[in-house]
C-alpha positions as a printed Julia matrix, in Angstrom:
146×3 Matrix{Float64}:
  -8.04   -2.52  -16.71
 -10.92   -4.73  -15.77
 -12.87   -5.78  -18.48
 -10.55   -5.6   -21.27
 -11.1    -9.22  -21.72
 -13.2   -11.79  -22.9
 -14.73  -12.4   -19.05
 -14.04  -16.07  -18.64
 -12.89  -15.33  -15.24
 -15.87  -13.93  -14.33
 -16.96  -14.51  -10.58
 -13.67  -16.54   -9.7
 -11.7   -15.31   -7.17
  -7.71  -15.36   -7.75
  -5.03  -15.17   -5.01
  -1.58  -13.9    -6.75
   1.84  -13.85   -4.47
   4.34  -11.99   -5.69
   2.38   -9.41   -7.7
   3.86   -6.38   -6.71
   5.66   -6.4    -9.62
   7.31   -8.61  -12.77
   5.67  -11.63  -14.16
   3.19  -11.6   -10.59
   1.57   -8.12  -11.56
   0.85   -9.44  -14.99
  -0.58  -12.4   -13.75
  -2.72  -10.06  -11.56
  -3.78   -7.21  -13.99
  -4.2   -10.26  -17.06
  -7.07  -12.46  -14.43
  -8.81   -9.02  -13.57
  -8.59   -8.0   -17.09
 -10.88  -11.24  -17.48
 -13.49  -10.57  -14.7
 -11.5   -12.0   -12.02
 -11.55  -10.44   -8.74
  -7.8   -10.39   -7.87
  -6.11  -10.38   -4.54
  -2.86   -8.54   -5.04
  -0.25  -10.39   -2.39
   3.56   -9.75   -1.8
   5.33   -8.06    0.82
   6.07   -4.76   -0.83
   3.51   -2.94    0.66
   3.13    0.45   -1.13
   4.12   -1.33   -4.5
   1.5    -3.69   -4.4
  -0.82   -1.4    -3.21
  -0.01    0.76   -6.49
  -0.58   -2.07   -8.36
  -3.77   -3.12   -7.06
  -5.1     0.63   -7.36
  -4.36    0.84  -11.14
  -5.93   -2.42  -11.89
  -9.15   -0.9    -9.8
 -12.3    -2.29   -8.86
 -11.2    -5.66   -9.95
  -8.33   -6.18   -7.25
  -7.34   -5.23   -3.87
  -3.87   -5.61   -1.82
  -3.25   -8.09    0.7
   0.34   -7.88    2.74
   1.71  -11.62    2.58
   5.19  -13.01    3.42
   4.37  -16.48    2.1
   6.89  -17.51    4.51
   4.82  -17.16    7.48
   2.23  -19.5     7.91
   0.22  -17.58   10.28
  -0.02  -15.2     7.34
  -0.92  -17.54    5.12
  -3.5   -18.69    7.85
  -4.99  -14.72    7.77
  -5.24  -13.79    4.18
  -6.83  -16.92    3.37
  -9.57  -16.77    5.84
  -9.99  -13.24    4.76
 -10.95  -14.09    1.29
 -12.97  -16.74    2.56
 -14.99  -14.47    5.02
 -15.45  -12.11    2.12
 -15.75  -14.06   -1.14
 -16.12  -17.75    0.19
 -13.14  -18.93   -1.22
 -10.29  -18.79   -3.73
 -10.42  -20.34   -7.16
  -7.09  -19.7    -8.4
  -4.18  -19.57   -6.47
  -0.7   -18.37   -8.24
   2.53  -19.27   -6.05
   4.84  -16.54   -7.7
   6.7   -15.04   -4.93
   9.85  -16.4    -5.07
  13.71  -15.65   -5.52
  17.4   -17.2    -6.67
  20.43  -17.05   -5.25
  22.17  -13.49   -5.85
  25.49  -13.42   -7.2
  26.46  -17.56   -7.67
  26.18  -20.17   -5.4
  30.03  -19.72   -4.28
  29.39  -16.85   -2.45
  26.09  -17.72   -1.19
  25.95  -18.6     2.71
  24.29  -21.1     4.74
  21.73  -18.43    5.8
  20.92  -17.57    2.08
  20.45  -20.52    0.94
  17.82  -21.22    3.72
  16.62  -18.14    3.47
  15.59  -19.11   -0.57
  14.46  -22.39    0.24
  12.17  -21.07    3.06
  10.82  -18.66    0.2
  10.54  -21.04   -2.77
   9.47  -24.1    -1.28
   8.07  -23.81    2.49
   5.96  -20.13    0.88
   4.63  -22.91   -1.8
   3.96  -25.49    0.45
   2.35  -23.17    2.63
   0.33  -21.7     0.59
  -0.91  -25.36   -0.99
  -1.98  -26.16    2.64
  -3.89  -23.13    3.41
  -5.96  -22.9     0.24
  -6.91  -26.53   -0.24
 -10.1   -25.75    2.27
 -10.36  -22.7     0.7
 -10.7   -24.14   -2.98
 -13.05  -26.91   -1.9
 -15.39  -24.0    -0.35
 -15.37  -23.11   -4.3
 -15.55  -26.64   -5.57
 -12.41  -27.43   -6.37
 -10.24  -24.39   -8.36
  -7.18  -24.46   -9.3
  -3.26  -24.01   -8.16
  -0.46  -22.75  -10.49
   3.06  -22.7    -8.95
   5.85  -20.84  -11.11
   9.7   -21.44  -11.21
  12.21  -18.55  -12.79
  15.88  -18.31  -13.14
  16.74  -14.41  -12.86
């Protein structure tokens, strides 16, 4: 799919959460499809290596649980030690409440929080050295209601 656009992602360097699938894979194949080099994240392993394979050359996979911040503190050194930084990070990973907040527990509702906003806030922090290392770049942060 690389190269199906009009390039002006060329040379940047995009981190994507959540891209084994939905609106996160799009996000993924649409950047390569513009020249950038894509790092597929989520925590569906063999989907999000699928994905990354059809794109091709223009992504790879990257196992994140953007609730972890030692994660957070790998995969971004990673792309730093092999493309000297990210451009373009995409907070996507994220997830609602299943089934109305009535039956939702204590632990669940944590558990979404941890996943919406601590994953985002993690991620922020890890990539703001990473972006400067690229002068400057840029963060985009999505919200969905299933």
């Amino acid at each position: 799919m690389s190269g199906d656009g009009n390039g002006r992602l060329a040379g940047k360097i995009a981190l994507v959460t959540g891209a084994a699938s939905g609106i996160g894979e799009a996000i993924a194949r649409v950047f390569a499809s513009h020249g950038a080099q894509v790092l597929v994240s989520d925590i569906r392993e063999d989907a999000g290596r699928a994905v990354a394979a059809e794109i091709g050359a223009g992504a790879r996979f990257a196992a994140l649980d953007v609730r972890d911040p030692d994660a957070w503190t790998r995969i971004v050194a990673g792309v730093r030690e092999s493309h000297g930084g990210i451009d373009i990070l995409v907070n996507n990973a994220g997830a609602g409440i299943g089934g109305g907040i009535e039956r939702e527990t204590l632990e669940g509702h944590r558990g979404v929080l941890d996943l919406n906003v601590t994953g985002v806030w993690l991620g922020n922090r890890a990539a703001i050295p990473a972006r400067e290392a690229r002068a400057g770049g840029h963060t985009v942060t999505l919200l969905s209601i299933d």
